[in-house]
N, C-alpha and C positions, 0 to 999 in steps of 0.2 A: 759522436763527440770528436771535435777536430784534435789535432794533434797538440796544436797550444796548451790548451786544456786539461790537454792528460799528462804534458809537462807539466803542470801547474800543480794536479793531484797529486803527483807523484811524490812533488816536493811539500806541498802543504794539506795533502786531502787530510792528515790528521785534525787537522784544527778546524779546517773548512766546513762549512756545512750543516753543525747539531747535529751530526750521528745518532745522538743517543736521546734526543728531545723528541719529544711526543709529534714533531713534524719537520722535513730538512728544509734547509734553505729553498730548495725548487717549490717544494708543498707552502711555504710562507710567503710567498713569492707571490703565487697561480691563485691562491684564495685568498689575501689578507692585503696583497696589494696590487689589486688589478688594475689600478689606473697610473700604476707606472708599467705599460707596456708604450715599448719604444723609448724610452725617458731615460737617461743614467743621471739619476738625483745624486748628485756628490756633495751637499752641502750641509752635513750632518752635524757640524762645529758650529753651525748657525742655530739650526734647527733639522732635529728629525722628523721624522714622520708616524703617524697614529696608524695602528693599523685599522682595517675595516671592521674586524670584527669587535675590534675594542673601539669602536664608535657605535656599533650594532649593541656592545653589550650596555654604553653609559644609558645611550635612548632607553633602553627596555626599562633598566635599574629606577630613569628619573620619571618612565610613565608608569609605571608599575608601583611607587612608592610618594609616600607625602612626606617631605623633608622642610619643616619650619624654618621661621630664625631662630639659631640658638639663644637667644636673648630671652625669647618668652619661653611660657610655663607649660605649654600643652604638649599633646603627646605625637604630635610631627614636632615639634622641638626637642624634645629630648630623644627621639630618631634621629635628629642632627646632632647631638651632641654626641650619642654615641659613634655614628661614623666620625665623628671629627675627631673622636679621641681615638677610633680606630686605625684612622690615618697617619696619627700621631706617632704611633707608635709602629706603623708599618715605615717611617721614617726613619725613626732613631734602628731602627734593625738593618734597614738598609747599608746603614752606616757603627753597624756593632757598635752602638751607643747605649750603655744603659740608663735607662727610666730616669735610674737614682742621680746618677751624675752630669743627665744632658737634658736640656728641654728644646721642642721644635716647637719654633716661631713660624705661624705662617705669613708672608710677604706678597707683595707682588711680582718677586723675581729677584732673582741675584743681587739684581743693584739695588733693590730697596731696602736686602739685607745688609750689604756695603753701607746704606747711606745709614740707615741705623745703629749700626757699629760705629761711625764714624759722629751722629748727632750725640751719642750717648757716651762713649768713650770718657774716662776723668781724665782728660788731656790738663797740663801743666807748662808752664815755662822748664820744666824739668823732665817733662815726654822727650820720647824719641818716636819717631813714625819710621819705621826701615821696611824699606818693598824690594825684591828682589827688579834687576831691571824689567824682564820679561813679565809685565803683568799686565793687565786690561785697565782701560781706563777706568770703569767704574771702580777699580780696587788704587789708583793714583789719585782719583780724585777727593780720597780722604786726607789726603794732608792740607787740602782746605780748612777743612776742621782743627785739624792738629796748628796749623800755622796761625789760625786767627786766635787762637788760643796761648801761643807763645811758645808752642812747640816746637824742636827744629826735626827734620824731614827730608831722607835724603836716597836714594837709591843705592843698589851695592850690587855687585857680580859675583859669585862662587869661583874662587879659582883654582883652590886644591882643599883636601882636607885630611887631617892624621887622624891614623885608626889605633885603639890601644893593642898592641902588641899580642894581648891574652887573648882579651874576649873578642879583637875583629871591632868591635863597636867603637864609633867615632869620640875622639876623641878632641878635634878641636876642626873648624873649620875656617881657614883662611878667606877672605872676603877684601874685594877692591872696592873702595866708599869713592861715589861720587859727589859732585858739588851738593855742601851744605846749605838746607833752606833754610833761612830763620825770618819771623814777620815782625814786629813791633816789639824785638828782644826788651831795650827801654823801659818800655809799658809793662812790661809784665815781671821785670827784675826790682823795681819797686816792691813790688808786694812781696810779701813775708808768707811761703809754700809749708805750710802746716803737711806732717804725712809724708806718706810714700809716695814716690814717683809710679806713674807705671806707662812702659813704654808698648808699641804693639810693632810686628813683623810679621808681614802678609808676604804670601807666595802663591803660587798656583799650584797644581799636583797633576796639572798639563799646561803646557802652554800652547796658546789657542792661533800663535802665529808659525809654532816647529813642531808643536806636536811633542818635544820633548819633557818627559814626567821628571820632577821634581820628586829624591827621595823625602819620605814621611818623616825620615830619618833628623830633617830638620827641624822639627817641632823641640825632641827633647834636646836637640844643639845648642838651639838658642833659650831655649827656660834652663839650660843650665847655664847662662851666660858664657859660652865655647864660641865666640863671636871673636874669631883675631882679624883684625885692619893689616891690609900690608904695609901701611903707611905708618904703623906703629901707632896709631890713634889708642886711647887705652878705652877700655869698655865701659857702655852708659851705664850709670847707676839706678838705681829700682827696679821692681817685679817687672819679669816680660811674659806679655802675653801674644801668644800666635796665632793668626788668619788663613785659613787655607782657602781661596777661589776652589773650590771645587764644579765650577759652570762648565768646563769641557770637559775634565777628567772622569766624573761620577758617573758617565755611562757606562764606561767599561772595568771601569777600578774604583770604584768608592772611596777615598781614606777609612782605614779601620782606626775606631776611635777609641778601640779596646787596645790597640797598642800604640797608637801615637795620637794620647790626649790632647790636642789643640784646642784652642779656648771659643773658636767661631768659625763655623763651615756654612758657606754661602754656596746654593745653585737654585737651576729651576729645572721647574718639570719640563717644559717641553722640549729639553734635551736630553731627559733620561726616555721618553715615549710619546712627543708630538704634543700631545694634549693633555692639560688646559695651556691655553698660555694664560698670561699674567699672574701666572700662582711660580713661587718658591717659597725659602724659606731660609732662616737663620737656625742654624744647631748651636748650641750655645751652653757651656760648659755650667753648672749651677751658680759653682766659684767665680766667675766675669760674670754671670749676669749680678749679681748682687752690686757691682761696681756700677754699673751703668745708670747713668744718671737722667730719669725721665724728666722733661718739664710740660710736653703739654698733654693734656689728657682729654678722654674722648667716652661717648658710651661705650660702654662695654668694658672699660680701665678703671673703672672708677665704682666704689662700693658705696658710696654716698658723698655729696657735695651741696652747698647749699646759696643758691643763684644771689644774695644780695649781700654778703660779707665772703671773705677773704677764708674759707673750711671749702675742702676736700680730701676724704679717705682715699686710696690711691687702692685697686686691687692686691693681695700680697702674691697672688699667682705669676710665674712670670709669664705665660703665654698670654694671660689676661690682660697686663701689664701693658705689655708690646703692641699686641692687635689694637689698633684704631680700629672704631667702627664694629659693623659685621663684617665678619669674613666671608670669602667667594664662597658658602658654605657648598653650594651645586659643582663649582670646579674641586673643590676637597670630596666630593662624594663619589669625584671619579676616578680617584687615583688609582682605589684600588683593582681599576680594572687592567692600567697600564702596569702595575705593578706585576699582577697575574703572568703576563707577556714575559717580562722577565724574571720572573722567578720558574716558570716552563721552560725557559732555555737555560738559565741558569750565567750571571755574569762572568763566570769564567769563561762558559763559551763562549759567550759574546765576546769578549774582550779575544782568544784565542782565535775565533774566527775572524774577526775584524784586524786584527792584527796579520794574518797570513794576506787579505787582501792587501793591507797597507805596505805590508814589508817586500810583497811581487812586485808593486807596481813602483815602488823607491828601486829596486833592482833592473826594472825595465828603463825605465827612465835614467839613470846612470850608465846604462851603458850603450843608449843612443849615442850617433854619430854619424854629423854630415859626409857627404861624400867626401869633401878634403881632409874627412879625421876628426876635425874638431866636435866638441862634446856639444853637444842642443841643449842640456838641462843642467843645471847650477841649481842644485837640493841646499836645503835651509837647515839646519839641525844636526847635530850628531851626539852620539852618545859617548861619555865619558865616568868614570867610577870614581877617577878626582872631583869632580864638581859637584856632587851626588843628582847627575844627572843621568841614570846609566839604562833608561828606556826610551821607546818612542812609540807613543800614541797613534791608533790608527788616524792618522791625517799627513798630508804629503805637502809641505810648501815648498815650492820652487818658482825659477822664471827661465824660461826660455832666450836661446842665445842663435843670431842667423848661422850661417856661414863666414862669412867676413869676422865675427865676435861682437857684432851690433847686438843691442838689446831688441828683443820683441816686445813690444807692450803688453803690458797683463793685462789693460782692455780689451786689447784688440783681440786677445786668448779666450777673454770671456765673451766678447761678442758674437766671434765664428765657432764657439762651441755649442749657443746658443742656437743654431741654426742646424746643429747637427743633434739638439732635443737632449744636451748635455746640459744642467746645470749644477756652478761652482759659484766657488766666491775669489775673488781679487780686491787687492789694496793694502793694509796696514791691517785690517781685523781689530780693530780701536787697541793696540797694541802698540803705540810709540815706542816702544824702546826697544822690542825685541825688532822691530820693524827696522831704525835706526843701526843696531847693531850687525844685521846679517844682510842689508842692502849697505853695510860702508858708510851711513850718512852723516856726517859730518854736522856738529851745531851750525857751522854757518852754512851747508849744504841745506840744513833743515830751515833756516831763517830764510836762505835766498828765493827756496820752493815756494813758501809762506807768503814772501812779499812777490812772487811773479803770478800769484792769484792762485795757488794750489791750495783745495781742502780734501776731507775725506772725500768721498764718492765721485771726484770729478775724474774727466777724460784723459789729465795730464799724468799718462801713466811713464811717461819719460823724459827728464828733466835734466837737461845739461849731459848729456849721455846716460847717466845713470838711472835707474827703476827705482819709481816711485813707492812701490808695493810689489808683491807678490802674488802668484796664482796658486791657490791652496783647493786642494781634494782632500774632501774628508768624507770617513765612511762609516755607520750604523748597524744595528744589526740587521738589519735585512738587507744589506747591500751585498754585491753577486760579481763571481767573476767576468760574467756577462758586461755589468756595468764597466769595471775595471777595462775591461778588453775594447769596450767601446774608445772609451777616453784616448787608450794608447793608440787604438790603431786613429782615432782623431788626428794625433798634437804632429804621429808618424804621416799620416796622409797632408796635414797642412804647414809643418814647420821642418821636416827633414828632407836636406836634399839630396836628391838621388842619383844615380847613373840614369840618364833618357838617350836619347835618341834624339840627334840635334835637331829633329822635327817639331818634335816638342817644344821645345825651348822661343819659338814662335811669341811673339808679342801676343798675337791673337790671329785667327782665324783673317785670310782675305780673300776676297772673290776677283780682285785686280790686282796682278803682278806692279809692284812699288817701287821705284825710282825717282831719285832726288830730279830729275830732267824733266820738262816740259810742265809743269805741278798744273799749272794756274790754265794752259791751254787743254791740259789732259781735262781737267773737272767743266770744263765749259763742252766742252767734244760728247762727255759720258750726261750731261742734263744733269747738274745738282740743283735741284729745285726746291722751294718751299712749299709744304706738301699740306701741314695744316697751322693754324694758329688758335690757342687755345689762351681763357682771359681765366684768371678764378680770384672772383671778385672779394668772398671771404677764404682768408684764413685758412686752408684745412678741408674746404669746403670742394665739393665737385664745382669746375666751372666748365665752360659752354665755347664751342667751337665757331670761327668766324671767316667768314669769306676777305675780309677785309677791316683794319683795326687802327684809331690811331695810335699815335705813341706820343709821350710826353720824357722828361727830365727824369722819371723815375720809372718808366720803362713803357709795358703798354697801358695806356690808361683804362684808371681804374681796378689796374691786376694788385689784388693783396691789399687794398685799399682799408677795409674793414677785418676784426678779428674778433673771437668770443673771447670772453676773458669769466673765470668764473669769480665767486663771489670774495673770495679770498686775494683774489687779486692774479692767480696764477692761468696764464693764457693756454688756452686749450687744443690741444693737437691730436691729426689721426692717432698719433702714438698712444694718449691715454684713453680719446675716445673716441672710434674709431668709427663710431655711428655717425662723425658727420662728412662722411663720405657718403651719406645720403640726401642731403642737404643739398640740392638742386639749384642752379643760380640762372641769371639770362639778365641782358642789359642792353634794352633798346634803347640806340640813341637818340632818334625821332620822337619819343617821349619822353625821352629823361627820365625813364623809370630802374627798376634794379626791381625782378620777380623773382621771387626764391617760394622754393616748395619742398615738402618734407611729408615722405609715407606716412612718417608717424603724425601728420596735422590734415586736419581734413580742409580747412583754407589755407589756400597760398598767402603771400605775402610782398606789397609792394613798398618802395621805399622809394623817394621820389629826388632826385640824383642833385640836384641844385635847389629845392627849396631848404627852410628851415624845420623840420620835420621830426630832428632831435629835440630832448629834451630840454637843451641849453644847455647843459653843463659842460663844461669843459675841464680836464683835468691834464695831470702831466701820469705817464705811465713808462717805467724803464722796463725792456727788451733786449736780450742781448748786451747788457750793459750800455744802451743808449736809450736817452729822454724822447720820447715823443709827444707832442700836443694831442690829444685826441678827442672826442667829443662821443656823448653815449643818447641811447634815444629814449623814449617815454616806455614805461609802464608793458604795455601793449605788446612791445616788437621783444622786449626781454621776456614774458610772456613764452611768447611764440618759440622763441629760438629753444628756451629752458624745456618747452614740452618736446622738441626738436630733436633734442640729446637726449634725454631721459635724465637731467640735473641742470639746477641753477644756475645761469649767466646772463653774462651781461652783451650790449654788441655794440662795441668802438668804431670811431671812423677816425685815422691819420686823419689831422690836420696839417701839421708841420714837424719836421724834426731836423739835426744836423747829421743823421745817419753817416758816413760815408765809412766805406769799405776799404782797408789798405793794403796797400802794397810793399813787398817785402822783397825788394831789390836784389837779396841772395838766394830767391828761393828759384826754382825752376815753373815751366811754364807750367807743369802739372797740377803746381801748389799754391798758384800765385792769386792775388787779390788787389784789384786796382782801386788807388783811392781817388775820391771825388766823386764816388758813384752812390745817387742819391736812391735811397730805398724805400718803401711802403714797409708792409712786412712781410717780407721775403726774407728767409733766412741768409741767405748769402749774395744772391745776386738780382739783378733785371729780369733777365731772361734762362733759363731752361733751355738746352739743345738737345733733342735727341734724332737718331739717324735710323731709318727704315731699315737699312742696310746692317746698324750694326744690331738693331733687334731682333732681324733676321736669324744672324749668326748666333746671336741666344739662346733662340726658340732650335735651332740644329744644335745644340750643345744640351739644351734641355731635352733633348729625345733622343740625344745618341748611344750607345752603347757602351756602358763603361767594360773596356777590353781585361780593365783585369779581375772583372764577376763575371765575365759575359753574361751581362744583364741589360736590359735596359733601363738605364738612368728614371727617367720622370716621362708623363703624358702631359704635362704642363705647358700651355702655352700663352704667352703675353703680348700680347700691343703695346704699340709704342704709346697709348693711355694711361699704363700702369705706373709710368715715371712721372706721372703730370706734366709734362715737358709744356712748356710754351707754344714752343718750335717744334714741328717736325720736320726733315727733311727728306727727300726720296732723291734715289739715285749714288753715283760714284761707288764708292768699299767702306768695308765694315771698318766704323773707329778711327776713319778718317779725318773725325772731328778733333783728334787725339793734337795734331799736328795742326790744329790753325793755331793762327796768333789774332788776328786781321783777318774782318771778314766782311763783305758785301751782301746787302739781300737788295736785288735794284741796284739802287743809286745811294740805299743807307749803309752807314759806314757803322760796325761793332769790332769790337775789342774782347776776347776771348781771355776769361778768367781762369781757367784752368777746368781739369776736371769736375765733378761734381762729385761730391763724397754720398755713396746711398745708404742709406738704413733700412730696418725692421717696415718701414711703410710701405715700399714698393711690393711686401709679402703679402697685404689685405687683398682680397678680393671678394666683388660683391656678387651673389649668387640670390635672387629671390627677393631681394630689398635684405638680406641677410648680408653682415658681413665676416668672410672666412678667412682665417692669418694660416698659412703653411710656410714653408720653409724654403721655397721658389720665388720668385727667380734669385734671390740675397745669396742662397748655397750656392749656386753654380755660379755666378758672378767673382763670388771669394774665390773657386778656385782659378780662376783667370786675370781675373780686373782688378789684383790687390794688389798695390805699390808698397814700398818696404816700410815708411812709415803707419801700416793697415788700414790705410783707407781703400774702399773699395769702390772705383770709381767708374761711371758709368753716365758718360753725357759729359756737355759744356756748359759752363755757366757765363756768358755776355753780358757786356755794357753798351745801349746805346750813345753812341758818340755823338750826342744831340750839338754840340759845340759847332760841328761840321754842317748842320742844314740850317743852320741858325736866318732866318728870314726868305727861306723858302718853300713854304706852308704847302708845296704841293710835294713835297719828299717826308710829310711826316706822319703818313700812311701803309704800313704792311700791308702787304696782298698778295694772298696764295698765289702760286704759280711764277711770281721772281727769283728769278738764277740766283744764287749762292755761289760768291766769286769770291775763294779762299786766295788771303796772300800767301805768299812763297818765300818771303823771308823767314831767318831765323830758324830753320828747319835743321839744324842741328841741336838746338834742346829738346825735339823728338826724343833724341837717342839717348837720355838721359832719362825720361819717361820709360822706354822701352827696357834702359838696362833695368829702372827700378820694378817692374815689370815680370821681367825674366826673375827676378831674387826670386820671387814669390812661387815660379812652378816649381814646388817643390812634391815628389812624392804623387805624379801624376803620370798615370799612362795616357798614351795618345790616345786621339778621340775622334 
């Protein structure tokens, strides 16, 4: 046991581990979850995980036994009713509900119980909908309901609250009301509100963006109407009924409904133990469900109805009531096996072991610090006994800070974690407010993001300097210091900078001592030559190597010309499927053909380069956010390509489009994108550069010794094929591509777009007509080739300057073996590449 470790134990082995459970965290670990070896799964607030043997035990239960629809009369039906009401009831215990006073609704999940709460609710021009800010979208998006209905709807903050003096118990709770929503007030102040009002206030009992637990304590605050405004607002009128989100919190702490009666508790299974998904459920007080107002009905809700007049009985059960349909009765058959799992460890330990993880790794992370002092980690949450916020949930949200106080992106956190066989989640966690609140974001921060093209899941994880989202770790019960220790020594080896050794600090590896002097005479002296040229006709596709090529206006002809597009309309990539990097291509020009072949097809495939051979149809398809003309072919060749991939598409050919690529005048050479440069479908540019030299220097980085395991790194070695590059080049130093601007091959003249940003694709490789993804060459590249913005950049991407050979048809020809004559201007935005460069070694020993 290393040292760390036994720190760790010393301080939390009480809580760590199931001591006293029928098996420790190692034994849970070693049999139940074998296929996270190497893995630190951290994404437990998403989804956890099933173990193996409670998938070993569902199979047995559902080949072992005959389970009907409960609807019918036979005796595998009433086998399912019995589990279903066994289930039932292993629910409400879950949640110290009795029989008497609570009934569980089964759902498809969380939000189906939200939306049913929210379709059925006696909302009024007289309602109030109050959500605490920090809540999930699927529990915001009921003031939908409330608002169409004439309800007004508004959020609110905890900001202090008074305890009575005697008993300690709360006695009033001071609350900050933000903007009031109201819809078609008008409309609905007309009508004459017979009755009581009744208002609903939803909260969560964790919040799923800080991990901060919300006391229980709020259910009887607000059903006594102990709701004070600071604002002096005076309090709504009618019965209030309370909502607990229970989706993050009920794995480790259930609301007890024996002491803090709430009228609807919403979660789902596969965050108390992986499986099933699509099943949760509603808990649902007897008193609110009697309110709730059904309108349409379905088999199984219904005691009798009669198809050609205006009669239907309505079941008087409420479970019966609620359920549309059959229920997943097979997914409710297996509850009780995940239930097993934690009732053997027992949720206190869960919650106490899970929490000793969460509370280590909040304390490791707070007291990082870059070499200059400043703190690397800015935590999300804290705990407070004013705001009855006074715990925090095994889950850690933070964001990462450089040296300088620059933000890190939390993509870029999740993408190099990803590489290290870590996964998390980053963003918002459909959490706007809490999100809002502890990133600083401003309404009009939040509109400006909105209109600069920011949605959930995209790239733009930094926006006007500020972070868009956060990077959140969350942990379960079978998660392991091991994991934790992974993480840390991760964000410590890629985001903290260290004391090195100015050897280190090196842009990158070089084989030729570097001097601003003689640039353009030096590279002609050492032979920079054009080593191969490679065309890839589709998309994604492997393409074929050339002695000689032309070029046209959008680069070398033919390259990226055609793409699959699947049936849905969504264009298909090694990234999702990676098989078509088996998909073989070849394009003689003396026949005007285009051969493509595929292991998985036993005849090739020709497609004849200038006839009419498509189908005719012509369509428009957006890319990128740009229109292109394209055109698809007959019956036959979609066929072929579908059986190709092992899934349906389709195969486009460009026609025309206005693509062009721009330039950003403030950015540097590293980042820059020229406009006017017309595209096929090429993500970014014409050409592809890669350097033998600097591939080299790779493949010695991917086999060298990391000095501080004394171990050696990887056996992994790559060609300069694995980049797809266009271009190869041989000769000159490693990443000397880094500093062109202006470049010559012959007598043709290119314009250097910057680096090239690599992803997850450069990791596929094909072995056997099989294709294998590892975690090479993308890891060893981040710890060198990531600039401060995290792109990880590796190669050039060129424009040909077709403008310049314009009517002399014997210059519009590539051919292996042409010098490459870099210009030598402008060679001070190098050092601006380099400085961004050096941010990034951070937390490396030499190599």
């Amino acid at each position: 046991m290393d040292a760390a470790k036994e720190e760790f134990l010393k301080e939390f082995g009480r809580d760590y581990g199931y001591s006293g459970a029928p098996k420790t965290i190692d034994e849970i670990r070693a049999t139940e979850f074998k296929r996270l070896e190497g893995v630190a799964y951290l994404d437990h607030a998403a989804a956890t995980l099933y173990s193996e043997l409670q998938m070993e035990a569902i199979l047995k239960d559902l080949t072992a036994n005959i389970y009907g629809n409960p609807h019918s009369q036979s005796d595998s039906s009433f086998a399912t009713s019995d589990i279903v009401r066994n289930a039932r009831q292993q629910v409400l215990d879950y949640f110290k509900a009795s029989p008497k006073d609570y009934k569980c609704i089964f759902t498809s999940g969380a939000t189906a119980a939200l939306k049913l709460v929210g379709e059925a609710f006696p909302w009024s021009h007289q309602s109030n909908f109050v959500y605490t800010m920090e809540n999930h979208n699927s529990v915001i998006g009921i003031r939908e309901y409330a608002l169409e209905q004439g309800a007004q709807a508004y959020a609110i903050e905890i900001e202090d609250t008074e305890r009575d003096a005697f008993t300690g118990n709360i006695a009033s709770v001071q609350v900050t009301k933000h903007q009031m929503l109201r819809r078609n007030e008008a409309k609905f102040l007309a009508k004459n509100h017979t009755g009581s009002a009744y208002n609903l206030f939803a909260f969560p009992s964790e919040c799923n963006f800080s991990g901060l637990k919300f006391s229980l304590e709020l259910v009887k605050t607000v059903k006594e109407d102990s709701i004070r405004y600071s604002d002096g607002s005076p309090s709504s009128n009618g019965h209030w009924k309370v909502l607990i989100d229970a989706a993050k919190g009920c794995a480790t702490e259930p609301p007890d409904l024996s002491k803090y009666p709430a009228d609807f508790v919403v979660f789902s299974f596969y965050k108390l133990f992986g499986y099933p998904t699509g099943l949760g459920a509603l808990i649902v007080h007897t008193d609110a469900a009697k309110l709730l107002k059904k309108t349409y009905f379905s088999g199984g809700t219904v005691a009798a109805s009669i198809a050609d007049i205006d009669f239907v009985k309505q079941r008087e059960g409420i479970e019966e009531l609620f359920e549309d349909g059959t229920i997943p009765f097979l997914s409710i058959a297996s509850l009780c096996h995940g239930f097993k799992i934690l009732n053997s460890l027992t949720i206190p330990a869960i919650s106490r072991h899970t929490s000793s993880l969460a509370t280590y790794l909040r304390n490791v992370l707070a007291a990082l610090r870059h070499e200059n002092g400043t703190r690397v980690c800015t935590l999300y949450g804290s705990c407070s006994s004013k705001t009855l916020c006074n715990k925090m949930g095994p889950l850690v949200s933070f964001n990462l800070r450089r040296p300088d106080g620059s933000w890190v992106g939390h993509r870029e956190v999740e993408k190099l974690a990803s590489l290290y066989s870590i996964q998390l989640r980053t963003g918002c966690f459909c959490n706007p407010g809490a999100c809002a609140k502890y990133l600083d974001l401003s309404h009009l921060d939040l509109v400006t993001n909105i209109e600069a093209g920011h949605i959930c899941w995209d790239d733009n994880d930094i926006i006007n300097g500020k972070p868009s989202g956060a990077v959140r770790v969350s942990l379960g019960y079978m998660s392991t210091y091991e994991d934790v220790k992974k993480f840390i020594d991760f964000v410590t080896s890629s985001f903290v900078s260290m004391p090195t050794h100015s050897r280190d600090l090196q842009f990158c590896g070089r084989s030729i001592p570097f001097t601003d002097t003689g640039f353009e005479s030096r590279y002609s002296a050492f032979g920079v030559d054009l080593k191969s040229i490679t065309v890839y006709p589709i998309k994604s596709c492997a393409g074929f190597s050339t002695d000689r090529w032309p070029l046209s206006s959008r680069g070398l002809l033919y390259d990226r010309e055609w793409l699959l597009q699947s049936l849905t309309g969504e264009t298909l990539t090694q990234k999702k499927v990676p098989e078509m990097c088996l998909i073989h291509t070849y394009i003689d020009l003396s026949q005007g053909i285009l051969f493509i072949n595929s292991p998985r097809c036993k005849e090739g495939l020709q497609i004849i380069l200038n006839s009419n051979s498509s189908n005719g149809k012509r369509e428009e398809i957006s890319l990128r956010g740009q229109i292109y003309q394209v055109q698809g072919y007959d019956k036959e060749v979609d066929t072929w390509f579908s059986a190709a991939i092992g899934r349906p598409c389709t195969l486009l050919r460009h026609l025309s489009s206005s693509h062009c690529v721009s330039l950003d005048e403030r950015d540097s050479v590293g980042t820059c994108r020229e406009s006017r440069t017309c595209l096929n479908f090429s993500n970014e540019a014409q050409f592809l550069l890669i350097s033998e030299e600097s591939v080299s220097d790779l493949n010695n980085r991917l086999n060298s010794t990391d000095v501080g395991k004394d171990v050696r790194r990887t056996s992994v070695q790559v060609n300069p094929m694995r980049f797809r590059p266009n271009l190869v080049i041989s000769g000159g130093r490693p990443y000397a591509e880094d500093e062109w601007i202006n470049i010559k091959i012959g007598n043709k003249s290119f314009r250097s777009l910057g680096g090239c940003n690599r992803c997850q694709m450069i990791n596929f490789a094909t072995d056997a007509e099989q294709v294998l993804k590892t975690n090479e060459p993308l890891s060893t590249l981040a710890s060198y080739r990531r600039v401060k913005q995290g792109k990880i950049l590796f190669g050039i991407l060129l424009r040909y300057e077709c403008e310049a050979e314009e009517g002399n048809s014997n210059n519009s020809w590539l051919q292996v073996g042409e010098s490459i004559i870099p210009d030598s201007k402008q060679l001070g935005d190098t050092r601006r590449i380099h400085a961004d460069m050096v941010v990034c070694q951070v937390g490396k020993s030499s190599r």
